[in-house]
C-alpha positions as CSV (number, residue, x, y, z in Angstrom):
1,X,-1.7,3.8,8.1
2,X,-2.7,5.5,4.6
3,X,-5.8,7.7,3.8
4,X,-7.4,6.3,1.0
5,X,-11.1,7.1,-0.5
6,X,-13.9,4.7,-0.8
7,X,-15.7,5.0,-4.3
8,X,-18.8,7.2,-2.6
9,X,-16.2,10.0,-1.5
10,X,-16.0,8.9,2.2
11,X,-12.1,9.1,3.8
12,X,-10.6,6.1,5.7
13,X,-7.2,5.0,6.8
14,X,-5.7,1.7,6.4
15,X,-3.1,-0.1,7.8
16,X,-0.6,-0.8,5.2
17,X,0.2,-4.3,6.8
18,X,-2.9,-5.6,6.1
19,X,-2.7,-5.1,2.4
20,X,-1.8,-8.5,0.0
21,X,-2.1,-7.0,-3.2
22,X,-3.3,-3.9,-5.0
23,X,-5.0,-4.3,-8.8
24,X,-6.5,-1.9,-11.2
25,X,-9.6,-3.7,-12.5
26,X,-10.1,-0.4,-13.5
27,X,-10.4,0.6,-10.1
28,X,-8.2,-0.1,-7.9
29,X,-9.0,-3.0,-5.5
30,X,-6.9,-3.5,-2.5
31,X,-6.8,-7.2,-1.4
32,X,-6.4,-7.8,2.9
33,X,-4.4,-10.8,4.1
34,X,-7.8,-11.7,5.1
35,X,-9.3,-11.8,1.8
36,X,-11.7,-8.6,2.3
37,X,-11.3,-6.4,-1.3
38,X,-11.8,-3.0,-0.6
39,X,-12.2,-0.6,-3.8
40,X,-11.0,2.9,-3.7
41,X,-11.3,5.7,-5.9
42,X,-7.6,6.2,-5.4
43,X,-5.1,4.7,-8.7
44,X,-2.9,2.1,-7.9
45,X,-0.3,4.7,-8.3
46,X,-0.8,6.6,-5.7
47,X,-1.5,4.2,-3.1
48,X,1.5,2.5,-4.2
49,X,3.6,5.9,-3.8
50,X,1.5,6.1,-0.4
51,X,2.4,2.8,1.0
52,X,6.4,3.9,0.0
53,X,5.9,7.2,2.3
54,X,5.0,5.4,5.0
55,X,7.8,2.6,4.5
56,X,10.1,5.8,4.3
57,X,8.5,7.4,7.6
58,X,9.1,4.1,9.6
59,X,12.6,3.6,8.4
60,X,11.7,0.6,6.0
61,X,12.1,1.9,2.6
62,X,14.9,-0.5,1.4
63,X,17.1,2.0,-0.2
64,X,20.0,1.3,1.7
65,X,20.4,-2.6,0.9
66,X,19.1,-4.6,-2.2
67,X,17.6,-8.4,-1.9
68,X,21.0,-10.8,-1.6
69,X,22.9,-7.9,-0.5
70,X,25.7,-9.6,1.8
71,X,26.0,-6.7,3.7
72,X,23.1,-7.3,5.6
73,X,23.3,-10.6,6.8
């Protein structure tokens, strides 16, 4: 889960596999696998760089292979 901030300052966590896609419109609109948008006051930056910490807390950050990587098959 990531703490994000809804446009009228209120705090809420989401769970990052849930998102589909994250767009600046300017503000940045998180799109669910459902198709709910939510839009946070957050930049797509930083919920970009949030979603990474929690791949990295999880042990699913990716550094250690690359797609195609033969290593891993």
């Amino acid at each position: 889960m990531i703490r994000l901030m809804r446009l009228n300052g209120e705090q809420f966590a989401l769970h990052v596999f849930k998102i589909e896609q994250i767009q600046s419109y300017p503000d940045t609109t998180i799109t669910l696998i459902n198709g709910k948008k939510i839009v946070v006051k957050n930049s797509e930056e930083e919920v970009i760089e949030q979603i990474h910490s929690f791949y990295r807390t999880i042990g699913m950050h990716g550094d250690d292979f690359e797609v195609g990587d033969s290593s891993n098959e």
